[in-house]
C-alpha positions as CSV (number, residue, x, y, z in Angstrom):
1,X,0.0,0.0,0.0
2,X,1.4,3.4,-1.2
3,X,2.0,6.0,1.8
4,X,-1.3,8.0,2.6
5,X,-1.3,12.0,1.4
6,X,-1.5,14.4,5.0
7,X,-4.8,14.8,6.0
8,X,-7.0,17.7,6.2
9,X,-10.7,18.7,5.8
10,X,-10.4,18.1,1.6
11,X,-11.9,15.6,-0.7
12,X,-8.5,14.1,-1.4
13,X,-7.6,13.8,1.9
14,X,-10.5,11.9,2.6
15,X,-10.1,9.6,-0.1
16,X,-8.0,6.8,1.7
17,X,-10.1,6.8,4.7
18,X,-13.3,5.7,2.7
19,X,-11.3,4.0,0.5
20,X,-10.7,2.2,4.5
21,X,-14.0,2.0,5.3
22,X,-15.8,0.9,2.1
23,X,-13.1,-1.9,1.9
24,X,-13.5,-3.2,5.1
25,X,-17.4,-3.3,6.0
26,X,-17.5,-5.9,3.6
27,X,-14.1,-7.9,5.1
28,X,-15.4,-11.0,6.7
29,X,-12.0,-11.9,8.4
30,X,-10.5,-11.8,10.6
31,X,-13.3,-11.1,13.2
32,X,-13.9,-11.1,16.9
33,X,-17.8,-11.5,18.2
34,X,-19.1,-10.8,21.9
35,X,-22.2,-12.2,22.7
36,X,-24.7,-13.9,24.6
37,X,-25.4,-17.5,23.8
38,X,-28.2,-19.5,25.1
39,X,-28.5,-22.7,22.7
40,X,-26.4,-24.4,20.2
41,X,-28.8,-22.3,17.1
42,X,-27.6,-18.9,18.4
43,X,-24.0,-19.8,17.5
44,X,-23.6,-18.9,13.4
45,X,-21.6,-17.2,11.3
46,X,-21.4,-13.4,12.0
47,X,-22.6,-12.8,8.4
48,X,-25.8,-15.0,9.1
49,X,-26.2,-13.2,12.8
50,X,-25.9,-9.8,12.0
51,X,-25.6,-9.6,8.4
52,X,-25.4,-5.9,7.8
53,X,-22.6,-5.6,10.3
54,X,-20.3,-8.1,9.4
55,X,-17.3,-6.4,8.8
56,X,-14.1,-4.5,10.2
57,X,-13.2,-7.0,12.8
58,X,-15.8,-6.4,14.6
59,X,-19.6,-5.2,15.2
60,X,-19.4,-2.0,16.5
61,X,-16.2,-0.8,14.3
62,X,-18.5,-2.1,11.0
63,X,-21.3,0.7,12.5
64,X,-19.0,3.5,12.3
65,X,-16.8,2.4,9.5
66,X,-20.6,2.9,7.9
67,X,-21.0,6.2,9.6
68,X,-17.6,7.3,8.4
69,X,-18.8,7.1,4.7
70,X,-22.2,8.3,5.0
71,X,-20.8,11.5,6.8
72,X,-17.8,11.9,4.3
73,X,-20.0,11.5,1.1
74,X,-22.8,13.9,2.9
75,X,-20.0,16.4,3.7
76,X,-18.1,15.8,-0.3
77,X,-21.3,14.3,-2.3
78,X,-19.6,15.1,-5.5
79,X,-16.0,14.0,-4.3
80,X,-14.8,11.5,-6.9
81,X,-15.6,8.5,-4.4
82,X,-18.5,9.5,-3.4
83,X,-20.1,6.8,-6.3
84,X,-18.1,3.8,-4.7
85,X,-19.0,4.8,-1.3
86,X,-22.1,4.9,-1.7
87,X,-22.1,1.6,-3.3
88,X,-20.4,0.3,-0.2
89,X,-23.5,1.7,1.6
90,X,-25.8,0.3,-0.7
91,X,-25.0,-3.3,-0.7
92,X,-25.4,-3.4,3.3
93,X,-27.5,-1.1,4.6
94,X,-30.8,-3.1,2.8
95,X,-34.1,-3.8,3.9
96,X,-33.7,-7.5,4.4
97,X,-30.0,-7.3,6.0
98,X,-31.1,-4.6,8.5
99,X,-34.7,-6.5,9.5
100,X,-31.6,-9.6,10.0
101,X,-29.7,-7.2,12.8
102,X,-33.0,-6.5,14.5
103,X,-34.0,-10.0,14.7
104,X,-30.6,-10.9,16.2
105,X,-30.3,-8.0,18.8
106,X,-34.1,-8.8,19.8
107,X,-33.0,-12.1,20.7
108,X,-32.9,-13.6,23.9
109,X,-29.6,-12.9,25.5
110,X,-28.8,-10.0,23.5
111,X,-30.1,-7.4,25.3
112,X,-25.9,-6.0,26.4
113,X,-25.1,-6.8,23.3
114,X,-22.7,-3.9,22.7
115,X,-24.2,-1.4,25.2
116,X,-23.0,1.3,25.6
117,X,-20.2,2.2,22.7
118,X,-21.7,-0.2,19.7
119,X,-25.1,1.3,20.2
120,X,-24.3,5.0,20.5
121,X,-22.3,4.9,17.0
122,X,-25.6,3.1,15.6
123,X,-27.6,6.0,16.8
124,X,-25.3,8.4,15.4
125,X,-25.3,6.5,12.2
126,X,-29.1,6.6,12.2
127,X,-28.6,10.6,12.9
128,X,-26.0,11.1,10.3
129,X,-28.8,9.0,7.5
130,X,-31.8,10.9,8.8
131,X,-29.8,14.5,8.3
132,X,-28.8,13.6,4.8
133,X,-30.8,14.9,2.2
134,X,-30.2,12.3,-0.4
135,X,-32.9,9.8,-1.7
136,X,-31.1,7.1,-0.7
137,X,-30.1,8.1,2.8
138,X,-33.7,8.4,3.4
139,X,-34.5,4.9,2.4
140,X,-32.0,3.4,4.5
141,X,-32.6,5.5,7.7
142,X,-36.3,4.5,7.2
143,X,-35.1,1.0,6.6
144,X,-33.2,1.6,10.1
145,X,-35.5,3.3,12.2
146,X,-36.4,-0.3,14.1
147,X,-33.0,-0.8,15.0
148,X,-32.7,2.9,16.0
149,X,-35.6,2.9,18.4
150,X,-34.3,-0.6,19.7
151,X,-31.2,0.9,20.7
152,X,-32.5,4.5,21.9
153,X,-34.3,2.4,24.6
154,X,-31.5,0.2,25.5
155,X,-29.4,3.3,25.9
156,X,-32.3,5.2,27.7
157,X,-32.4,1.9,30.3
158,X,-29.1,1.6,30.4
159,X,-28.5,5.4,31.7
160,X,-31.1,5.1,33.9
161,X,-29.7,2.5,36.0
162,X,-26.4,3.3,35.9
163,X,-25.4,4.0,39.6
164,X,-22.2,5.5,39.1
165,X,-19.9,6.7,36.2
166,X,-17.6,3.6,34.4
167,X,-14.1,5.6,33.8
168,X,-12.0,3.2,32.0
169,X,-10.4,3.9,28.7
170,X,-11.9,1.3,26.3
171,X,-15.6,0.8,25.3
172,X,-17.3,0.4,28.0
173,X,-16.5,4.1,29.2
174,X,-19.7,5.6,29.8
175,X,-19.4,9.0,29.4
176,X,-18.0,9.1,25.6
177,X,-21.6,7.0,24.4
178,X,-23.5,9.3,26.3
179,X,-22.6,11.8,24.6
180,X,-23.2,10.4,21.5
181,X,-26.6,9.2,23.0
182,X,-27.3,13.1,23.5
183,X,-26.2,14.2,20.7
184,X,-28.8,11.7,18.7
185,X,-31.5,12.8,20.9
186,X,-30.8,16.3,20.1
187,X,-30.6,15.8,16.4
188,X,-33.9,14.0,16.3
189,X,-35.4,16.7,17.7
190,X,-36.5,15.2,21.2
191,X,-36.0,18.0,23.4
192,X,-37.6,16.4,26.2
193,X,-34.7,13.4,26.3
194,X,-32.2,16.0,26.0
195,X,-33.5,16.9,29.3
196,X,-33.3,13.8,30.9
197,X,-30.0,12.4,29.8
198,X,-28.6,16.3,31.1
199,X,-30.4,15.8,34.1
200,X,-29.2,12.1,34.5
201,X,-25.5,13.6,33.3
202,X,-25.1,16.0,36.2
203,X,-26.5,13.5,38.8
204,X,-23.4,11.7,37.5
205,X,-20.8,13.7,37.1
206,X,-21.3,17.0,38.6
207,X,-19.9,16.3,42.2
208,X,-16.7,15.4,40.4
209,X,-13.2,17.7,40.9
210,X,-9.2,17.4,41.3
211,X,-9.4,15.1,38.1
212,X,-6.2,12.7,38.3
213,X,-4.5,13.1,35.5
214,X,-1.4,12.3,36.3
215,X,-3.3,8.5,35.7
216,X,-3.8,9.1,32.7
217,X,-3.0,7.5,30.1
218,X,-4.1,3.8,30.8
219,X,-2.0,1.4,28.4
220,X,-4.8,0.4,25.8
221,X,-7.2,3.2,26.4
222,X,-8.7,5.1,23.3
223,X,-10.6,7.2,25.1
224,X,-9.5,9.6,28.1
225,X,-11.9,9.7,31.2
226,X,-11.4,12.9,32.0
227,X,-11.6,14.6,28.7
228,X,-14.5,12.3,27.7
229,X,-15.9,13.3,31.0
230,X,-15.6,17.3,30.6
231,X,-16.5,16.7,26.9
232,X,-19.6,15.5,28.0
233,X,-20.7,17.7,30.9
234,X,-20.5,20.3,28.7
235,X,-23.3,19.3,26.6
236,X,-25.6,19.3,30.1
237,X,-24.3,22.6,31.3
238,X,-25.0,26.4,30.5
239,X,-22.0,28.3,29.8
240,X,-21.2,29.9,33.2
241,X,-22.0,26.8,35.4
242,X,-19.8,24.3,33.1
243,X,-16.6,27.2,33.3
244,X,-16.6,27.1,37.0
245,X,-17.2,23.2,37.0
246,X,-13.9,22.9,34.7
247,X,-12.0,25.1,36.9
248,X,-13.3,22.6,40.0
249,X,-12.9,19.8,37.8
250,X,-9.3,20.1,36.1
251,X,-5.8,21.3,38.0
252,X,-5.1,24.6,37.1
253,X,-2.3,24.9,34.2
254,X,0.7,25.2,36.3
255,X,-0.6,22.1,38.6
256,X,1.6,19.1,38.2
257,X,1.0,16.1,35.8
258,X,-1.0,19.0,34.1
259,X,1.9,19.4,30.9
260,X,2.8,15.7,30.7
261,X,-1.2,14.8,30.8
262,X,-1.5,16.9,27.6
263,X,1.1,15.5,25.6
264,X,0.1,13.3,22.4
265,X,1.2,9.5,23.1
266,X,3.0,7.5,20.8
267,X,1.6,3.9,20.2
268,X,5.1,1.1,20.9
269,X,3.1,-1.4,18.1
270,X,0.7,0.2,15.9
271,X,0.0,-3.3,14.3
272,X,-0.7,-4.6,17.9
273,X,-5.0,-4.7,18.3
274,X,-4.9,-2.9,22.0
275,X,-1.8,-0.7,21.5
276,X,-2.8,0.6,18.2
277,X,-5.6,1.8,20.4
278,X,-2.9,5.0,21.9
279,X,-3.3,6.4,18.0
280,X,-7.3,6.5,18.8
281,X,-6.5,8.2,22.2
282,X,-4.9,11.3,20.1
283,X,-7.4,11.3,18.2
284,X,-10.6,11.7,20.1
285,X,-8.2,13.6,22.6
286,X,-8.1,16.4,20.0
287,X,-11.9,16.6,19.3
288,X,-12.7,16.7,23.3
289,X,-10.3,19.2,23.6
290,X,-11.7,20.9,20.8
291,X,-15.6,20.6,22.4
292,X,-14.2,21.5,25.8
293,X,-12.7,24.7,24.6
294,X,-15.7,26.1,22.5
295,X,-17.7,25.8,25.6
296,X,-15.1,28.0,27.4
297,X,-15.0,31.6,27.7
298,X,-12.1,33.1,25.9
299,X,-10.5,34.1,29.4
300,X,-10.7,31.0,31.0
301,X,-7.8,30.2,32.4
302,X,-6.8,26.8,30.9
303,X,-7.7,28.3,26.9
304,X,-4.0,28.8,26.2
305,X,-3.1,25.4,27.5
306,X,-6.0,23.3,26.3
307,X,-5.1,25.1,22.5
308,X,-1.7,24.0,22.6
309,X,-2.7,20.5,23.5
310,X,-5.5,20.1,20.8
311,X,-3.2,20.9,17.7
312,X,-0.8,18.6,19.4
313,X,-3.1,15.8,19.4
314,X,-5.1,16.9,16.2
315,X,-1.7,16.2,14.7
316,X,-0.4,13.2,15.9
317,X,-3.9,11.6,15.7
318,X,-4.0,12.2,12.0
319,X,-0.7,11.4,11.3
320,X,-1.7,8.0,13.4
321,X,-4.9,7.8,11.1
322,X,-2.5,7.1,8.0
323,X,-1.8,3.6,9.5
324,X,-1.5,0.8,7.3
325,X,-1.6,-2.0,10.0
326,X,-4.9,-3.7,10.7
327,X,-5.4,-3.4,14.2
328,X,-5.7,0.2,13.4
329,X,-7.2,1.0,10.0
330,X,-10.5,-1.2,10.9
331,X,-11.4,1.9,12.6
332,X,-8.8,4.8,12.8
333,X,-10.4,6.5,10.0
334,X,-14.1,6.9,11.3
335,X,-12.2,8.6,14.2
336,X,-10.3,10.7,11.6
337,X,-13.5,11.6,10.4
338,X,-14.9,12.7,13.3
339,X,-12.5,14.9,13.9
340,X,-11.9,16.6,10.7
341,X,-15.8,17.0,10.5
342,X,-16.4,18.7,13.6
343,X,-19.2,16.3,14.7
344,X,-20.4,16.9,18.2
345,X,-20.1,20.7,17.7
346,X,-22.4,21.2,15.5
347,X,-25.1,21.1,18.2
């Protein structure tokens, strides 16, 4: 594979992460599944139990690796793969494949089945289909709309009786799919859920201070807590009342572990499936840094700091993006996309 071009918000530089994406949703193996089994008929081939997800290594990476090209040809619809993505779309995202998913996530035994992080990315696919004003978007997001209210109420249930935050670095964290969760709710246009998961956010996470960074980061993690966290609260929060939470929340600039916390880290083994995970971390490091600082006032006090950080890790993420190990490129560039597409700010 021929080195990838730097990457920026262009057509061209977008071209080899769809060219990623539309080349692996179809990629049978190698794959891992997770899930519940409670007889010898639930155990299948992937592609027979959920056979619009089947790719990318693994179910939730093959729901954003579908995101990542509807939101790149919605954002470049007459870039010159936008025909071949959409083709990639086409050949999954039918009516028969997607009544398949339903039937095997309404199953008995399925009902964790990649809650939280699988099902926030298939709401924000679902929100990314519904916002696209394109014929065939709004065929498949109609197509979708049983597995998107399956998974609104398994994400509704599943914040409701969550007791207290999870923090970890990997998928299970709970604040990064919450805010995807929000941000779905808010894009449908259900103002009164936007209410609750804010309510149920603050419960959560507003008694929080002296974040420990200097724990940060954990060796596989993708996401960071505490960025994820303040990311998030600041979705739930007015303006003023999220500014002095942050200030509570994060050690002032001068605090130690503040400087090394912010520093982009450098995966030891890129082709290695949990330490290619550090390139990630850089990644969505840059956007929450990016969503924390346009809910700050331009005289906060850790603005000069948190901008120096986020170009930091906007560049080191991207430069991680161009990957051309598995472990990585299964689901590096849906993160790429995010970032260079500003999505969560446009809310």
């Amino acid at each position: 594979m021929s080195p990838l071009p730097e990457l920026s918000r262009t057509p061209e530089s977008f071209a080899p992460l769809v060219a990623m994406a539309a080349a692996l949703i179809p990629r049978e193996y190698p794959y891992h599944v997770l899930q519940g089994v409670t007889r010898d008929a639930d155990i299948a081939p992937h592609r027979e139990l959920t056979p619009a997800f089947m790719g990318s290594f693994d179910w939730h990476s093959a729901v954003h690796g579908h995101w990542c090209l509807a939101r790149a040809v919605r954002t470049f619809p007459h870039a010159p793969w936008a025909t071949k993505a959409r083709l990639a779309l086409s050949v999954t995202l039918t009516e028969q494949r997607l009544a398949g998913e339903l039937r095997f996530l309404s199953r008995e035994g399925q009902g964790r089945f990649e809650v939280p992080y699988g099902l926030a990315w298939l709401l924000q696919l679902a929100s990314e289909l519904r916002g696209w004003d394109d014929p065939s978007a709004r065929q498949w997001s109609a197509w979708m709309q049983p597995l998107e209210q399956l998974a609104a109420a398994r994400m509704t249930g599943y914040l409701d009786h969550l007791p207290y935050p999870v923090r970890g670095g990997e998928h299970s964290q709970s604040a990064f799919s919450i805010g995807l969760f929000m941000d779905w709710a808010r894009d449908s246009g259900q103002a009164d859920l936007v209410a609750r998961i804010a309510e149920r956010v603050v419960r959560l996470y507003a008694g929080d201070r002296d974040a420990p960074v200097r724990y940060e980061p954990s060796g596989y993690d993708f996401l960071s807590p505490v960025l994820a966290e303040a990311d998030l609260m600041r979705r739930a929060m007015d303006r003023s009342s999220y500014g002095s939470w942050l200030t509570r929340f994060l050690p002032g600039p001068d605090a130690p572990g503040m400087a090394v916390w912010l520093r982009p880290v450098v995966s030891p083994d890129p082709s290695d499936g949990k330490l290619a995970h550090l390139d990630g971390l850089n990644l969505s490091r840059a956007w929450m840094l990016r969503g924390v600082l346009e809910a700050l006032s331009e005289g906060h006090s850790l603005v000069p700091m948190l901008l120096q950080a986020e170009l930091l890790h906007r560049t080191a993420g991207l430069e991680g993006a161009r990957t051309q190990h598995y472990a990585g490129s299964h689901w590096l560039g849906s993160f790429a996309i995010y970032l260079l597409t500003d999505r969560g700010l446009e809310n």
